[in-house]
C-alpha positions in Angstrom: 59.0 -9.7 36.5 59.7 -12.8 34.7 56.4 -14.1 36.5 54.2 -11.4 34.2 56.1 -12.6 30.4 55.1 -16.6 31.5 51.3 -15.2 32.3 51.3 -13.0 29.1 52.4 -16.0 27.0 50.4 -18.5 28.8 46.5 -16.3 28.6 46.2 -17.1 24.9 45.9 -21.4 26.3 43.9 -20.4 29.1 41.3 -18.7 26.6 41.5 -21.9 24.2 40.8 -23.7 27.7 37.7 -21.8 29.1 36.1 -21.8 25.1 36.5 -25.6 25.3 34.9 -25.9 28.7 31.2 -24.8 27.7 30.8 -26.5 24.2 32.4 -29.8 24.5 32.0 -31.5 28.0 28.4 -33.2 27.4 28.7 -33.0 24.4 28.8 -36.8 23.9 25.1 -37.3 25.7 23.5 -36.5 22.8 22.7 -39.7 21.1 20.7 -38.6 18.1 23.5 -36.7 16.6 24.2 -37.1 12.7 27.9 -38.6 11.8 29.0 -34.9 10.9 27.7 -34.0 14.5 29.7 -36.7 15.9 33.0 -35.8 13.7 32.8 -32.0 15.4 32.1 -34.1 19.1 35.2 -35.6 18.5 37.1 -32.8 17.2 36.0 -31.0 20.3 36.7 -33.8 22.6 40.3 -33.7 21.3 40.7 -29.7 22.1 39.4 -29.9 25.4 42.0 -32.4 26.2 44.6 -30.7 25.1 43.2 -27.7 26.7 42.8 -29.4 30.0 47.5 -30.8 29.6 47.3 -27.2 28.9 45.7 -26.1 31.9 47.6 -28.6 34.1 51.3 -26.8 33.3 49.8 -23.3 33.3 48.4 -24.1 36.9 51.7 -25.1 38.2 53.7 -22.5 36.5 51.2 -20.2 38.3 52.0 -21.9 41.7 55.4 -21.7 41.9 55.3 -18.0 40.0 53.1 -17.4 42.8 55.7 -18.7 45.4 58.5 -16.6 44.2 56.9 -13.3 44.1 55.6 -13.9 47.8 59.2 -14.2 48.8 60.9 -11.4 47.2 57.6 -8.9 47.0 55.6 -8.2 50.3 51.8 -7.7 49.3 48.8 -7.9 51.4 46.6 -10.8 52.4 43.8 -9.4 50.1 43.8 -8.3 46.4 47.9 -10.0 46.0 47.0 -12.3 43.3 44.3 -10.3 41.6 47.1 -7.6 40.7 49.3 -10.6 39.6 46.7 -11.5 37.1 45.4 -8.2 36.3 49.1 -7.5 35.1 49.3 -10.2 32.8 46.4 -9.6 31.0 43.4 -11.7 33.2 39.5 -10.2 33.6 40.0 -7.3 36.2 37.8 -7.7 39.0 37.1 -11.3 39.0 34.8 -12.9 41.7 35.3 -16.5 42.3 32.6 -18.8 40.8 32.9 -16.7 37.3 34.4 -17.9 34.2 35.6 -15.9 30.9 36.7 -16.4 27.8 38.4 -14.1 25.2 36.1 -13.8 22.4 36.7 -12.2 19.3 34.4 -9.5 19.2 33.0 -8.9 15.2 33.9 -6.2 13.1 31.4 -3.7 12.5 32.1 -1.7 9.3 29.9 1.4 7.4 30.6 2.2 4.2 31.9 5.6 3.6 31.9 8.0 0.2 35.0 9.1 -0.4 36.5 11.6 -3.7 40.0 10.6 -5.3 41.3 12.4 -8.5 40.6 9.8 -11.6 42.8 11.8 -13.8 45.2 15.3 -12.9 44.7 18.5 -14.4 47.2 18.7 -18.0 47.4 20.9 -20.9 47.1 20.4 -24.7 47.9 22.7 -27.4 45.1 22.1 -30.3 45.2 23.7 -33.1 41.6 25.5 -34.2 41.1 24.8 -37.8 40.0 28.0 -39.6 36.3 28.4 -40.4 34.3 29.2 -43.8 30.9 30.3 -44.5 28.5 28.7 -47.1 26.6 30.5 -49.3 23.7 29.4 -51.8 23.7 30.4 -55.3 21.1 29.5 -57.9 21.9 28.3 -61.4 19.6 27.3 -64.0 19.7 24.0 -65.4 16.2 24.0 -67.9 14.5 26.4 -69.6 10.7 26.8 -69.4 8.9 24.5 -71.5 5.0 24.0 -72.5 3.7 20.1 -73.0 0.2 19.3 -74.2 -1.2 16.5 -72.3 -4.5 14.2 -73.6 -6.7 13.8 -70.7 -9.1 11.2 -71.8 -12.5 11.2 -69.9 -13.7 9.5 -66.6 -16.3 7.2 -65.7 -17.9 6.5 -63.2 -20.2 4.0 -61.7 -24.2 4.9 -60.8 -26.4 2.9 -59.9 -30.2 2.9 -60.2 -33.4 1.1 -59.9 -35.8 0.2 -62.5 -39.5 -0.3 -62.2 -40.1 -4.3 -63.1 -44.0 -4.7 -62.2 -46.1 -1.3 -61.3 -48.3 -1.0 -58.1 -51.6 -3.1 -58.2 -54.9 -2.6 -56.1 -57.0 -5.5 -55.4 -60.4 -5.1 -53.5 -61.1 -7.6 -51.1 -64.6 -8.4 -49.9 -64.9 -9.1 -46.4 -68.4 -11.1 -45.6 -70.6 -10.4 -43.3 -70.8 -11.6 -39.3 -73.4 -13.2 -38.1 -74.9 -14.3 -34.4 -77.1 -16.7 -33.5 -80.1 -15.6 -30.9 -82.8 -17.0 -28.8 -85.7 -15.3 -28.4 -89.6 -15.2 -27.4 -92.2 -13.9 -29.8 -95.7 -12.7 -29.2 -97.9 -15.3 -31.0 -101.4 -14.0 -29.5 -101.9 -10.5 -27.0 -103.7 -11.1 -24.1 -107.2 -10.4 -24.4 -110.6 -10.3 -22.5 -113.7 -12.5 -23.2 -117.0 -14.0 -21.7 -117.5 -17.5 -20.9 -120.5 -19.9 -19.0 -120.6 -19.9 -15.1 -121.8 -21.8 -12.7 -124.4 -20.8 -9.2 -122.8 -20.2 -5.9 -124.5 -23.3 -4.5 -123.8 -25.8 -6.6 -124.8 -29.3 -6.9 -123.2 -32.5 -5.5 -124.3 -34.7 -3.1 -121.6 -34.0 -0.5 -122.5 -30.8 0.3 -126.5 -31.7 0.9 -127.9 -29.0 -1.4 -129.1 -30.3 -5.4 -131.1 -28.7 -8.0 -134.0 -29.5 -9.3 -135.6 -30.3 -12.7 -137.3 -27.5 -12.6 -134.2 -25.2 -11.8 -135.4 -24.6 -8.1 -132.9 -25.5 -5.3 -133.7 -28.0 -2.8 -132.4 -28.3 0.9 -131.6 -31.2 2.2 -134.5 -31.8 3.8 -135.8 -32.2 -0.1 -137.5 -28.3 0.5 -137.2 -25.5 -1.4 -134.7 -23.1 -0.6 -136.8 -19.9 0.0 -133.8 -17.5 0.6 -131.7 -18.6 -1.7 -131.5 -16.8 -5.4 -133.0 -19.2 -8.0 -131.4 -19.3 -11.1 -133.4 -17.2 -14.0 -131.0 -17.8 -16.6 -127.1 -18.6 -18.3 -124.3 -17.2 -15.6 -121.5 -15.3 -17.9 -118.1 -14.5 -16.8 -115.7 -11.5 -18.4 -112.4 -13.3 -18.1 -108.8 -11.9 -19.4 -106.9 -14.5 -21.8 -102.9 -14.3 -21.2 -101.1 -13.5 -24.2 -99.2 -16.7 -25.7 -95.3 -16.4 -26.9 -93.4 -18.6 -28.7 -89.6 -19.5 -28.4 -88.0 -18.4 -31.8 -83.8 -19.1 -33.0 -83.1 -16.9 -35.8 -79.5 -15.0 -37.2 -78.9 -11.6 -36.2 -76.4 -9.5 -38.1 -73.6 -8.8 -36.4 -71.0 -6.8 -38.9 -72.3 -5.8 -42.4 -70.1 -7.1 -45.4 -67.0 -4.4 -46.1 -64.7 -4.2 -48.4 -60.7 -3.6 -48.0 -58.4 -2.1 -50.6 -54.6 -3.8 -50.6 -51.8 -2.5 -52.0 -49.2 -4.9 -53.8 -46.2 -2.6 -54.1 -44.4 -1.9 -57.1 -41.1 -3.9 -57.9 -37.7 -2.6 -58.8 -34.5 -4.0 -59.9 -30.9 -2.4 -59.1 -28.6 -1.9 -61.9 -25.2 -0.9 -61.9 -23.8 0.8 -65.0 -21.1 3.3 -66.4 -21.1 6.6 -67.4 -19.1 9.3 -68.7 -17.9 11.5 -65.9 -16.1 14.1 -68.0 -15.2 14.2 -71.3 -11.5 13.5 -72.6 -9.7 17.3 -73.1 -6.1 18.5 -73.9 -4.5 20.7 -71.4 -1.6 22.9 -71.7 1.0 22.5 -69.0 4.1 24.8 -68.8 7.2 23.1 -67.6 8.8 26.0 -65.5 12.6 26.0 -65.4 14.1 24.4 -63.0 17.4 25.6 -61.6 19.9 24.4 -58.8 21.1 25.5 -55.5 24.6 25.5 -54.9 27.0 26.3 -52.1 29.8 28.3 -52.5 32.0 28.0 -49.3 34.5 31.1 -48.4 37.2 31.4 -45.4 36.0 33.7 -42.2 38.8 33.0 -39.9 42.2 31.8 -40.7 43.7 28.5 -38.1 45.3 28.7 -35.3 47.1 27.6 -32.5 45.6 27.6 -28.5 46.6 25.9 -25.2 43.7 24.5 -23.3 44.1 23.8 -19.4 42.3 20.4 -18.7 40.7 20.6 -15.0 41.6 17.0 -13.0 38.5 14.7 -13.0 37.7 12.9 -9.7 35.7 9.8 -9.1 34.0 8.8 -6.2 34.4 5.3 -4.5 33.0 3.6 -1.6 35.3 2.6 1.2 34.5 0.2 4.1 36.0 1.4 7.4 36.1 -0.4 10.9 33.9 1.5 13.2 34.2 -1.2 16.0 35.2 -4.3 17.1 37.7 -7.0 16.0 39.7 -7.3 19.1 39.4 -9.8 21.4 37.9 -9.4 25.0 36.7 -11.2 28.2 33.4 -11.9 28.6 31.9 -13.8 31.5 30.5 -16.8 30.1 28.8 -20.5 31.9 31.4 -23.2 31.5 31.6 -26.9 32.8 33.2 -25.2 36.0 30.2 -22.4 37.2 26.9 -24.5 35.4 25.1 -27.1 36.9 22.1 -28.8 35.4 19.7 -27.3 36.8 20.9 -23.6 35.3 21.2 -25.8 31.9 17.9 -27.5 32.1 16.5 -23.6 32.7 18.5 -22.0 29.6 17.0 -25.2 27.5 13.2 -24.1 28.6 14.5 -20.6 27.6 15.5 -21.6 24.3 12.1 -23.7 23.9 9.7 -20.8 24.8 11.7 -18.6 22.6 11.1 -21.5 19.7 14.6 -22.5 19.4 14.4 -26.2 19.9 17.2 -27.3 22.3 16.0 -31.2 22.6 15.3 -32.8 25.8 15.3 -30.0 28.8 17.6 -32.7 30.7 20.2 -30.4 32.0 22.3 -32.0 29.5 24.3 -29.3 26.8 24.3 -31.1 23.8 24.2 -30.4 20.2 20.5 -29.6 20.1 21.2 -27.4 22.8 24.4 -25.5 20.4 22.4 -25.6 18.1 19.2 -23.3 19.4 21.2 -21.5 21.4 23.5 -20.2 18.1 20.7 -19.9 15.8 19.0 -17.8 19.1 22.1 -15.7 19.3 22.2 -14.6 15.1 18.8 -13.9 15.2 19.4 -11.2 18.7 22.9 -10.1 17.5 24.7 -11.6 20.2 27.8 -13.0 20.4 27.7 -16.3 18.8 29.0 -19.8 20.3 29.5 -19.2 23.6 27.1 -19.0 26.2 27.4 -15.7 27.7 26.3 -13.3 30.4 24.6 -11.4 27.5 22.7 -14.7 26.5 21.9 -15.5 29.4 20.3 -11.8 29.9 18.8 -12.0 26.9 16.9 -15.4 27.7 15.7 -14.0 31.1 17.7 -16.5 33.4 19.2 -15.7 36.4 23.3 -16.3 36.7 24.0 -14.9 40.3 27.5 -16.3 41.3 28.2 -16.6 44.9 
């Protein structure tokens, strides 16, 4: 079974080896890495060398374990090797196209109460001191006594107003208002009279007809007018005489004269002065006697001695225990061996609708890629710097192995 010790020994390098694998191959494509970037490149560059010498003499010490076993154990043409590997610590149940890696899985811890005794339980002997009671006792100190006291007399402050000029009354004559009208006046009434008129037929040489010297009326024809009435006398009218008016201006009272009676208010002036409150006096005051408390202390119980049993104390503290984790274990991750760059390009457009920046979606794993994909990884509480199964899950992108 020497074949199992050399595969036991040789798993830790083959882990080293398939961790190298996914983070450092293309890593040197990306171009706009800073110099600390390019330090880690080449740090990595240098593991996955040595993992790959690594992987060379592991291979071969495989091969011929491989041959030995063959000829000195008979095991079937299926499932041989997998026990081999199985037995010296490999992923059970490998398919081929899969690649793992031991990762480290993290601790998780809770933090736990827990009681300890702070100090044990002891016993002291203490010695009760005897007690005493007080007392109070009065003594006097001073005799009653009478004092005459002067209590000369208060003032006090008033103040009051004085008349300076009395009240006066003045009468104030307020003149009369007056208007200005217009106005017509009756000059003459209308009246009737009698004055001269004058025939029905008149004279004038238009209208053919005149009157004679001799008051007759003549036609036309230069004949007396038989039918008409001749004149016997003076014609008189009655006639009716309008009255006649005359446009007048004259004042017209509009508010009689009045008097009004104003009042000039009296005047005062505020003085302050002092008066006599209360008159001085002598009073009698009696002193009484004053005395003085004292205590008087006496002994109630005498000392003495008693053991007391002082209980333990305990403290409590918080402990951080282990729940899970912090043992390694293979995972099935995407190395340089199972990815191509199409499954890269499609983890990078993961990353990027996910608003992790991974650079360029070129198929290319470089540091922008790390980079999103750890920073994607904290922030899900995966497993963080290797690209595994669980990421992969987690990004939504198909890893079928055939």
């Amino acid at each position: 079974m020497h074949y199992k010790r050399a595969l036991l020994a040789a798993a830790g390098s083959m882990a080293l080896l398939v961790a190298a694998c996914e983070t450092t191959a293309p890593a040197y494509a990306d171009h706009s890495a800073t110099d600390a970037e390019a330090a880690r490149i080449a740090e990595l560059e240098r593991q996955l060398s040595e993992a790959r010498s690594q992987n060379s003499t592991l291979t071969q010490e495989v091969t011929t374990l491989r041959s030995s076993v063959s000829s000195v154990e008979t095991h079937t043409s299926t499932g041989s090797y997998d026990h081999i590997a199985a037995d010296a610590g490999y992923p059970p149940d490998a398919r081929a196209g899969q690649c793992f890696s031991r990762i480290l899985i993290p601790e998780v811890t809770e933090t736990v109460s827990e009681q300890v005794i702070d100090q044990p339980e002891g016993s002291e002997i203490r010695i009760v001191p005897a007690t005493y009671e007080f007392y109070e006792e009065q003594v006097l100190v001073k005799e009653e006594s009478v004092q005459y006291i002067v209590v000369p007399a208060t003032y006090e402050t008033v103040t009051e107003q004085v008349l300076v000029q009395a009240e006066i009354r003045e009468v104030e004559v307020i003149p009369a208002v007056y208007e200005e009208i217009t106005e017509e006046i009756l000059v003459r009434p209308a009246y009737t009279t009698w004055k001269p008129g004058a025939g029905l037929i008149g004279g004038g040489a238009s209208s053919g007809y005149r009157q004679g010297s001799d008051g007759l009326f003549y036609g036309p024809d230069g004949k007396v007018l038989p039918t008409l009435i001749q004149p016997t006398g003076e014609i008189l009218c009655k006639v009716e005489i309008p009255p006649k008016y005359k446009t007048v201006t004259r004042k017209r009272l509009v508010q009689a004269e009045t008097t009004r009676e104003n009042i000039i208010p009296a005047k005062y002036e505020t003085i302050t002065k002092e008066v006599v409150a209360t008159p001085p006096r002598v009073e009698e005051v009696i002193i009484p006697a004053e005395y003085r408390t004292v205590q008087v202390r006496r002994e109630v119980t005498p000392a003495y001695e008693e053991t007391i049993v002082i209980p333990a104390t305990y403290k409590t503290i918080q402990k951080t225990v282990v729940v899970s984790g912090g043992n390694l274990e293979w995972r099935e991750v995407i190395c340089d061996t199972n990815s191509t760059p199409e499954l890269i390009a499609q983890v990078q457009s993961a990353l990027a609708a996910a608003g992790y920046n991974p650079g360029r979606s070129d198929g290319v794993f470089g540091m922008s890629t790390l980079r999103a994909m750890e920073a994607y990884q904290r922030a899900n509480g995966l497993i963080v710097g290797q690209l595994t199964m669980e990421t992969m899950n987690s990004l939504g992108v198909s890893h079928e192995t055939h």
